[in-house]
C-alpha positions as CSV (number, residue, x, y, z in Angstrom):
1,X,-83.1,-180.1,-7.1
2,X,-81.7,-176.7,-8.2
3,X,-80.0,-175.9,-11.5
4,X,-78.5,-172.5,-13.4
5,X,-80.6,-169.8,-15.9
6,X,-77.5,-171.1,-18.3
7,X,-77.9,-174.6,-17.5
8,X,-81.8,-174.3,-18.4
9,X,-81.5,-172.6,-21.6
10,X,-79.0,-175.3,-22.7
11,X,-80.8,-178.1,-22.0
12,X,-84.4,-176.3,-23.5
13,X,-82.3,-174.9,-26.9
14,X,-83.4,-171.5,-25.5
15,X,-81.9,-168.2,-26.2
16,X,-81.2,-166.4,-22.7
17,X,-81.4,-162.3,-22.2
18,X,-80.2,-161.7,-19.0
19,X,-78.7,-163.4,-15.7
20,X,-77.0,-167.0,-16.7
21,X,-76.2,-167.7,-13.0
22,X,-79.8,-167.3,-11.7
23,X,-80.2,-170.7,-9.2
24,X,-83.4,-172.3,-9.7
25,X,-85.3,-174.4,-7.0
26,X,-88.5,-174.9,-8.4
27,X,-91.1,-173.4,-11.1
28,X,-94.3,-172.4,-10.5
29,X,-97.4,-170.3,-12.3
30,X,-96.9,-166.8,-13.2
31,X,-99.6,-165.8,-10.1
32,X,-97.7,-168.1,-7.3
33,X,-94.1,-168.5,-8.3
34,X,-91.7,-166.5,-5.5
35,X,-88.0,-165.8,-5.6
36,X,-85.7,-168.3,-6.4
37,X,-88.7,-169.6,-8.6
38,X,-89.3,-169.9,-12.7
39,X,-92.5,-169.2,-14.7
40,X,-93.5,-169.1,-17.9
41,X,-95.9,-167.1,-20.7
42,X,-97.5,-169.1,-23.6
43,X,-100.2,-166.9,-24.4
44,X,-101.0,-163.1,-24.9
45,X,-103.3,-162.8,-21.8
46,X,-99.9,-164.0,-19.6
47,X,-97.6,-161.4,-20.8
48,X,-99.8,-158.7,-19.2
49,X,-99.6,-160.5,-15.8
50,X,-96.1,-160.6,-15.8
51,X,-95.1,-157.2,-13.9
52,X,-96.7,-158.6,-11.0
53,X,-94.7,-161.9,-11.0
54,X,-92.2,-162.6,-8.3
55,X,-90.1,-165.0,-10.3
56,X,-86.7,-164.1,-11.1
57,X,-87.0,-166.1,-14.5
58,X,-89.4,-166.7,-17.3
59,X,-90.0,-168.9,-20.1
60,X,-91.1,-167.2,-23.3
61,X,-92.3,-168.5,-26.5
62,X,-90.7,-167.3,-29.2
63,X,-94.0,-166.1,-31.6
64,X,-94.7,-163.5,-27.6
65,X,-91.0,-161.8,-28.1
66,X,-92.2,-158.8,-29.4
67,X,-94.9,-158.6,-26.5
68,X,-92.1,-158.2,-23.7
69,X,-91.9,-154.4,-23.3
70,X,-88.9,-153.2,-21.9
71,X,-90.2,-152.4,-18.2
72,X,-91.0,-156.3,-17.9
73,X,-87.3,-157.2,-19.5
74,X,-85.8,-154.8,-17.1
75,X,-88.1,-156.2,-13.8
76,X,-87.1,-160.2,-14.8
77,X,-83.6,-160.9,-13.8
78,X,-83.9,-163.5,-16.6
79,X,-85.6,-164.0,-19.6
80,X,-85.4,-167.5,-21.9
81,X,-86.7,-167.6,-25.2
82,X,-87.9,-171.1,-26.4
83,X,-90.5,-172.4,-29.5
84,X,-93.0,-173.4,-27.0
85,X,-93.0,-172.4,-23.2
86,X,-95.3,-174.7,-21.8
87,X,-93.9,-177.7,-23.3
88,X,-90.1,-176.0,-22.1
89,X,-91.8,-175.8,-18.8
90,X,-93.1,-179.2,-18.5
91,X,-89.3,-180.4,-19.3
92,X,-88.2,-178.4,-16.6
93,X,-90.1,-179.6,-14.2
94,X,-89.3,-183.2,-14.9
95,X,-85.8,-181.8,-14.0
96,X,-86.7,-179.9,-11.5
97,X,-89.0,-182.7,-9.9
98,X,-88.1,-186.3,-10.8
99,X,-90.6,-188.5,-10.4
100,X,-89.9,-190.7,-7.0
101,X,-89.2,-194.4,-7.7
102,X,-89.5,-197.1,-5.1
103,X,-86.4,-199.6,-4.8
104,X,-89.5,-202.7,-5.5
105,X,-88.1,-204.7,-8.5
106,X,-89.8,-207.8,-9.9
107,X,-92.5,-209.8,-8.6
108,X,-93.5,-210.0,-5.0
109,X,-93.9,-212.8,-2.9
110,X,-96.8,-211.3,-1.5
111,X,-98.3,-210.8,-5.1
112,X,-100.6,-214.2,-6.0
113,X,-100.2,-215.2,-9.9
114,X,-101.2,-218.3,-11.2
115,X,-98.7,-220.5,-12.9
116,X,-100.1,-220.1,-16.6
117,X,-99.7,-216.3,-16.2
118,X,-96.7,-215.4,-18.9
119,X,-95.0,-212.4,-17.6
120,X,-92.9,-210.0,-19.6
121,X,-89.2,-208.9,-19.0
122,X,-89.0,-205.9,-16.0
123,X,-92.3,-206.1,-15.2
124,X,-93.5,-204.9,-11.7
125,X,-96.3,-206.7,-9.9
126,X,-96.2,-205.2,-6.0
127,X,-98.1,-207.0,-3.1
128,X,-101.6,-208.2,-2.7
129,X,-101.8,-207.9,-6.5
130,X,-103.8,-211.3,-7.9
131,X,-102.9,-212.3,-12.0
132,X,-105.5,-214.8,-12.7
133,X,-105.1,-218.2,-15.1
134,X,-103.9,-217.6,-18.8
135,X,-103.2,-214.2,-18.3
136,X,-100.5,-212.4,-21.2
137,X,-98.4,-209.5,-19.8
138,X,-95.9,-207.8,-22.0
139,X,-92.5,-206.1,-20.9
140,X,-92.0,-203.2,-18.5
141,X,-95.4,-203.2,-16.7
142,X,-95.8,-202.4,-13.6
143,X,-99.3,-203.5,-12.0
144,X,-99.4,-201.8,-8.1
145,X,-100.6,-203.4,-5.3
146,X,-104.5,-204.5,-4.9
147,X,-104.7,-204.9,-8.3
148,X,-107.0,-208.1,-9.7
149,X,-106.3,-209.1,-13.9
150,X,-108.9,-211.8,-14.8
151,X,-108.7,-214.7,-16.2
152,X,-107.4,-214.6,-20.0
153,X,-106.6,-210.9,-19.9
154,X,-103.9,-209.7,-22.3
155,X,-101.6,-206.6,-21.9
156,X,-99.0,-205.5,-24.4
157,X,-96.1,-203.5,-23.2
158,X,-95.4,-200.8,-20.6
159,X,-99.0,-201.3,-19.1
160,X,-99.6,-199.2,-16.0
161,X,-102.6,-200.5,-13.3
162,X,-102.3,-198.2,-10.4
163,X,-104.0,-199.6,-7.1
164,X,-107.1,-201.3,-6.9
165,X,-107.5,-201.5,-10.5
166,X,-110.4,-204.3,-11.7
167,X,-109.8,-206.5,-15.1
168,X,-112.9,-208.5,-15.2
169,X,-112.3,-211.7,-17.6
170,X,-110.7,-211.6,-21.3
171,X,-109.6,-207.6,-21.6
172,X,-107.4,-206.8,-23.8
173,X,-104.9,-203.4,-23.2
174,X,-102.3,-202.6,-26.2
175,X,-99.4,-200.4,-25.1
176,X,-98.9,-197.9,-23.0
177,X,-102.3,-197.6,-21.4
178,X,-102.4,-196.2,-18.0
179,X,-105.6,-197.0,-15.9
180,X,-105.7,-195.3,-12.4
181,X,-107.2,-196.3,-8.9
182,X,-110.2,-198.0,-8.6
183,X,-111.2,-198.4,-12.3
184,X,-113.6,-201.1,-13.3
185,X,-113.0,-202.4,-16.9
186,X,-115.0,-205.5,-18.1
187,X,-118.5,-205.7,-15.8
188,X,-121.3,-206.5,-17.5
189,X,-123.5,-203.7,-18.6
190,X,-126.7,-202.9,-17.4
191,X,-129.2,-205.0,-19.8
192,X,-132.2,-206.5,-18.7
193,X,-135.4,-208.3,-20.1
194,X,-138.7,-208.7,-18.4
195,X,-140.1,-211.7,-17.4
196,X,-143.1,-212.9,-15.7
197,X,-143.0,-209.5,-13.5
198,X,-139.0,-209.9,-12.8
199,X,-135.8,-208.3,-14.6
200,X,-133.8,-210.8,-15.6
201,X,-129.7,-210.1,-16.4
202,X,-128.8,-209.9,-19.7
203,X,-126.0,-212.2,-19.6
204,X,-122.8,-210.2,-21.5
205,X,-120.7,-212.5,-23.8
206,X,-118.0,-209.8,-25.3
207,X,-115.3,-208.5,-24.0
208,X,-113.0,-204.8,-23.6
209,X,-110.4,-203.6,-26.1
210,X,-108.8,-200.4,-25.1
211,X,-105.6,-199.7,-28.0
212,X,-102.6,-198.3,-27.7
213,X,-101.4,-194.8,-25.5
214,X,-105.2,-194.7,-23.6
215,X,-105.1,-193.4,-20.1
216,X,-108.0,-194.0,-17.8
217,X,-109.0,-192.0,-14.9
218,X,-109.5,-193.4,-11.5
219,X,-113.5,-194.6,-10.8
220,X,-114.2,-195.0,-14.1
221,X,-116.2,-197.7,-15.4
222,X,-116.0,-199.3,-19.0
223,X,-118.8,-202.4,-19.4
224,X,-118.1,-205.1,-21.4
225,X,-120.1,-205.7,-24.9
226,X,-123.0,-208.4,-25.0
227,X,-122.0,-210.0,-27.9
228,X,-119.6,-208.1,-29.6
229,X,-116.3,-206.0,-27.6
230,X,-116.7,-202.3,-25.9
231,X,-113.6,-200.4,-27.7
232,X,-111.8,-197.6,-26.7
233,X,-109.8,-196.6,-29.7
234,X,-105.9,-195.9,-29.3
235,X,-104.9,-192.4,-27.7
236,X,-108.3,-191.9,-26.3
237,X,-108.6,-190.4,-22.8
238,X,-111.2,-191.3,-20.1
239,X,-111.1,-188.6,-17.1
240,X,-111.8,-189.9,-13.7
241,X,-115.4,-190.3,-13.2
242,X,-116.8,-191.3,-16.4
243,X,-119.0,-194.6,-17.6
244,X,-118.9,-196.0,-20.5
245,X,-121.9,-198.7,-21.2
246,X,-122.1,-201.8,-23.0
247,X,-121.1,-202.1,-26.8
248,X,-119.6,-198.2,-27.2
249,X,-117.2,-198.0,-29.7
250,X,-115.2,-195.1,-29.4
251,X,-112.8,-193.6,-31.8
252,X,-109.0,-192.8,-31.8
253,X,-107.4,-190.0,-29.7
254,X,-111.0,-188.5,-27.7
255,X,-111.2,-186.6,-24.8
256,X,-114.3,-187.6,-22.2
257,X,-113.7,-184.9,-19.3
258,X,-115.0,-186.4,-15.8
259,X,-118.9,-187.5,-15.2
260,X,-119.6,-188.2,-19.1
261,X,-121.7,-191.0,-19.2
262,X,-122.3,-193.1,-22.4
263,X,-125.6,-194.9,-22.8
264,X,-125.0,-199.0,-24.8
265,X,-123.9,-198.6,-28.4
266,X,-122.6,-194.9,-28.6
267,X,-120.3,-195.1,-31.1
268,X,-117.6,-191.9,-32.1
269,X,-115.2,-190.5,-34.7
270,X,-112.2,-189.5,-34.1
271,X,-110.8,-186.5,-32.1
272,X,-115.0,-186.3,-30.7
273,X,-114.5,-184.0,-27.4
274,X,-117.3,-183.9,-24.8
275,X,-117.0,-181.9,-21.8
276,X,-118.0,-182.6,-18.1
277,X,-121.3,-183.9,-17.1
278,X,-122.3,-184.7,-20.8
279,X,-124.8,-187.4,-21.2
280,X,-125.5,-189.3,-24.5
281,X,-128.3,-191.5,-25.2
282,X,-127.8,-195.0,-26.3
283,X,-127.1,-195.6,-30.0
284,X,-126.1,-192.4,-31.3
285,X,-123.0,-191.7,-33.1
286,X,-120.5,-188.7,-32.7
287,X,-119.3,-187.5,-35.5
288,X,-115.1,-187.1,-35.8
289,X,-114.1,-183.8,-34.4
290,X,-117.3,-182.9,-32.8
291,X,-117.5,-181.1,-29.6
292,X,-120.3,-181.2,-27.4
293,X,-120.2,-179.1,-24.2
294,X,-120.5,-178.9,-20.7
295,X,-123.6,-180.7,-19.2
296,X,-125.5,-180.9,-22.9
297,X,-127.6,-184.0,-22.8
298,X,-127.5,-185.5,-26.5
299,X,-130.7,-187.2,-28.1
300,X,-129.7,-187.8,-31.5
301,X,-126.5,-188.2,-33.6
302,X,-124.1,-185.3,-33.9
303,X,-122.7,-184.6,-37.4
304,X,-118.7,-184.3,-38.3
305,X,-117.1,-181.4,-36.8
306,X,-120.4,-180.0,-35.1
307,X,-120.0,-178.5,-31.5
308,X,-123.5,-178.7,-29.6
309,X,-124.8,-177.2,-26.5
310,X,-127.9,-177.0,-24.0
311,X,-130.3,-179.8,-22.8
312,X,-131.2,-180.9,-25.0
313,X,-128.2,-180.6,-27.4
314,X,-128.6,-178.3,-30.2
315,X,-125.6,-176.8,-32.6
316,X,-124.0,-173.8,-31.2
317,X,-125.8,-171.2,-32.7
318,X,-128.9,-172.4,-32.1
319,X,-128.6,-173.0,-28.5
320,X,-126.7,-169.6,-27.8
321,X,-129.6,-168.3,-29.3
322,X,-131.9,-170.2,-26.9
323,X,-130.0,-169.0,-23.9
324,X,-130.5,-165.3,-25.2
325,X,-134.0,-165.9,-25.7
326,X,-134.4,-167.6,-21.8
327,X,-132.5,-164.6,-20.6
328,X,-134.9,-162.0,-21.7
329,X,-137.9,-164.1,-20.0
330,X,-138.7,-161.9,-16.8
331,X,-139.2,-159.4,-19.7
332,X,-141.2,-161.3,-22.1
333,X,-143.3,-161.9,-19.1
334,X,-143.9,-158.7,-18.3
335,X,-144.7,-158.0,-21.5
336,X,-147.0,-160.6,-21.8
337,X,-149.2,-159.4,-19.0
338,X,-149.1,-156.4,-20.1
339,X,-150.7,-157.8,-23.4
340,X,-152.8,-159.8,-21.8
341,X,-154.7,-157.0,-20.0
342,X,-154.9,-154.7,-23.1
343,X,-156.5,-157.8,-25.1
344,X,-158.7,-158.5,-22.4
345,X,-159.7,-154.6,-22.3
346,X,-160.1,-154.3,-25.8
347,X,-162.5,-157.9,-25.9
348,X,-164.5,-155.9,-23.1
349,X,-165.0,-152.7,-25.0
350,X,-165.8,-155.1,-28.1
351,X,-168.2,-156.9,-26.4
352,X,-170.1,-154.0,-24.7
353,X,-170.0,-152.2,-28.1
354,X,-172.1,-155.7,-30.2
355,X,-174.5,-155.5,-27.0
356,X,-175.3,-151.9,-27.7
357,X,-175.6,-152.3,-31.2
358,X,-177.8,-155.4,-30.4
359,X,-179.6,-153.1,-28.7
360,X,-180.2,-150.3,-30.8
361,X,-181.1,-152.5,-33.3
362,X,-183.9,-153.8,-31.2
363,X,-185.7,-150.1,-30.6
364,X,-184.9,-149.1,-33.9
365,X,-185.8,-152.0,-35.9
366,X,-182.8,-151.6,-38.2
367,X,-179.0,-151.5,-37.4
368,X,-177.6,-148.0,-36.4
369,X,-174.7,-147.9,-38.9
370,X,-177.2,-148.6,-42.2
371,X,-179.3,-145.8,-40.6
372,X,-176.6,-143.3,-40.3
């Protein structure tokens, strides 16, 4: 799809300097967008790369006006001011590149759902997907093919289960949660008791609540509670990739970036961030707005607002100061050596001085230093 500079200041409330009958085919980043092409600059660093752009357009944000020097407004055949350019952008391209819809309506005769399943209004269930007994579905769904929903599951409105998505029994989504490929919600977790020389399951009684406007990635895995529900909070969002264990309670609207794993009971605040590969040990709590980072292995509860790092996780400071410290270890070493060998030196002069003085007292019969 193409449309007009003019048209796309119109439709973003932009102010346009330049060419209004620019046609655009697509947009693209600053560093790969061609002719015929839109970008756009949200932050100071991007305004520097613009005089090697080969887009004809740009989208600006208003607060970076100032920024454009005249060589850049003179290179860029167009120029469109909007509040916020990579929210203008991400508009664009759903203009630019509408989503492709299938012409599948309605339920398939190739989908198996049981007779007790209540089905909401407009709701899409494509082939080979199974809807167990008592299952609740609410309006607008659509559930893709090879998808299984357990027996007693509930799902409010515009629920999307991309293929081969697993509802184990009695999981409850609210609205508008997305779950991609290959999911798992609702196995049981990975509990355990010894006995007589055997590990015997735990069996898991509870269930999964996820709340409203949650998006799970593809291959993740969120286990069921053993007594009580595992809950992920409304607006929270799982990257592909990550497990969440038995019990977790997480709060509303976090970010868990792909390979964070969750040991049983974790619980969180809200707005808790942790990055990729972060591990957290079972029954710790992170506190609302805390950020842990890449890779940091946590091993005890993280306070409000604190942002930790390292492996073990420590608060900032502290572990930037422990990476400063491990990078001046070939040194240390060195020095340490060094040390070493002038201790050991002067121990050796020490000792050979007490034998000497052993020694003169001996022939003297009284110490050298009273008789000088």
């Amino acid at each position: 799809m193409s449309i007009l500079t003019s048209e796309i200041a119109t439709k973003l409330n932009g102010s346009l300097s330049g060419n209004p009958d620019l046609l655009i085919h697509d947009g693209k980043s600053i560093q790969k967008a061609g002719p015929e092409e839109i970008t756009f600059v949200g932050d100071k660093k991007n305004v520097s790369e613009l005089n090697q752009t080969k887009a004809i357009a740009v989208l600006v944000s208003d607060d970076l006006k100032e920024k454009i020097t005249l060589a850049e407004q003179d290179q860029l055949k167009c120029i469109i001011y909007v509040p916020d350019a990579q929210s203008a952008m991400i508009e664009l391209l759903q203009i630019l590149r509408p989503r492709k819809t299938g012409s599948f309506k309605g339920i398939s005769d190739l989908a198996t759902v049981h007779e007790t399943a209540i089905i909401g209004n407009d709701t899409e269930i494509h082939p080979g997907a199974i809807i167990e007994a008592g299952v609740t579905m609410g309006q607008r769904c659509r559930i893709l093919p090879g998808v299984h929903i357990g027996l007693g599951c509930q799902l409010g409105d515009d629920v999307t289960l991309y293929s081969n998505v697993v509802l184990y029994d009695d999981i409850s989504l609210g609205d508008r949660v997305s779950i991609h490929s290959s999911a798992v919600i609702g196995a049981d977790g990975f509990g355990y008791r010894l006995v007589n020389g055997k590990h015997k399951r735990i069996p898991h009684f509870g269930g999964v609540r996820i709340g409203n406007d949650v998006e799970i990635g593809s291959c993740t895995t969120v286990d069921r509670g053993m007594i009580e529900d595992t809950v992920i909070g409304e607006g929270t969002k799982l990257d592909n990739q990550v497990m969440i264990a038995h019990n977790c309670e997480l709060g509303k609207h976090n970010i868990m970036v792909s390979q964070v794993g969750l040991a049983g009971s974790v619980t969180t605040g809200d707005y808790v961030v942790c990055a990729g590969g972060v591990g957290v040990a079972d029954h710790l709590h992170l506190g609302t707005q805390s950020v842990i980072g890449s890779k940091a292995a946590v091993h005890r509860n993280v306070p409000d607002g604190e942002t930790q790092l390292g492996y073990p996780a420590e608060p900032v400071e502290r572990a930037m100061r422990i990476v400063m410290a491990q990078k001046k270890l070939p040194e240390m070493r060195k020095d340490l050596r060094a040390l070493q060998k002038q201790v050991k030196a002067i121990t050796e002069k020490m000792e050979q001085l007490e034998k000497e003085n052993i020694g003169n007292k001996g022939d003297s019969g009284q110490d050298i230093t009273s008789a000088a």
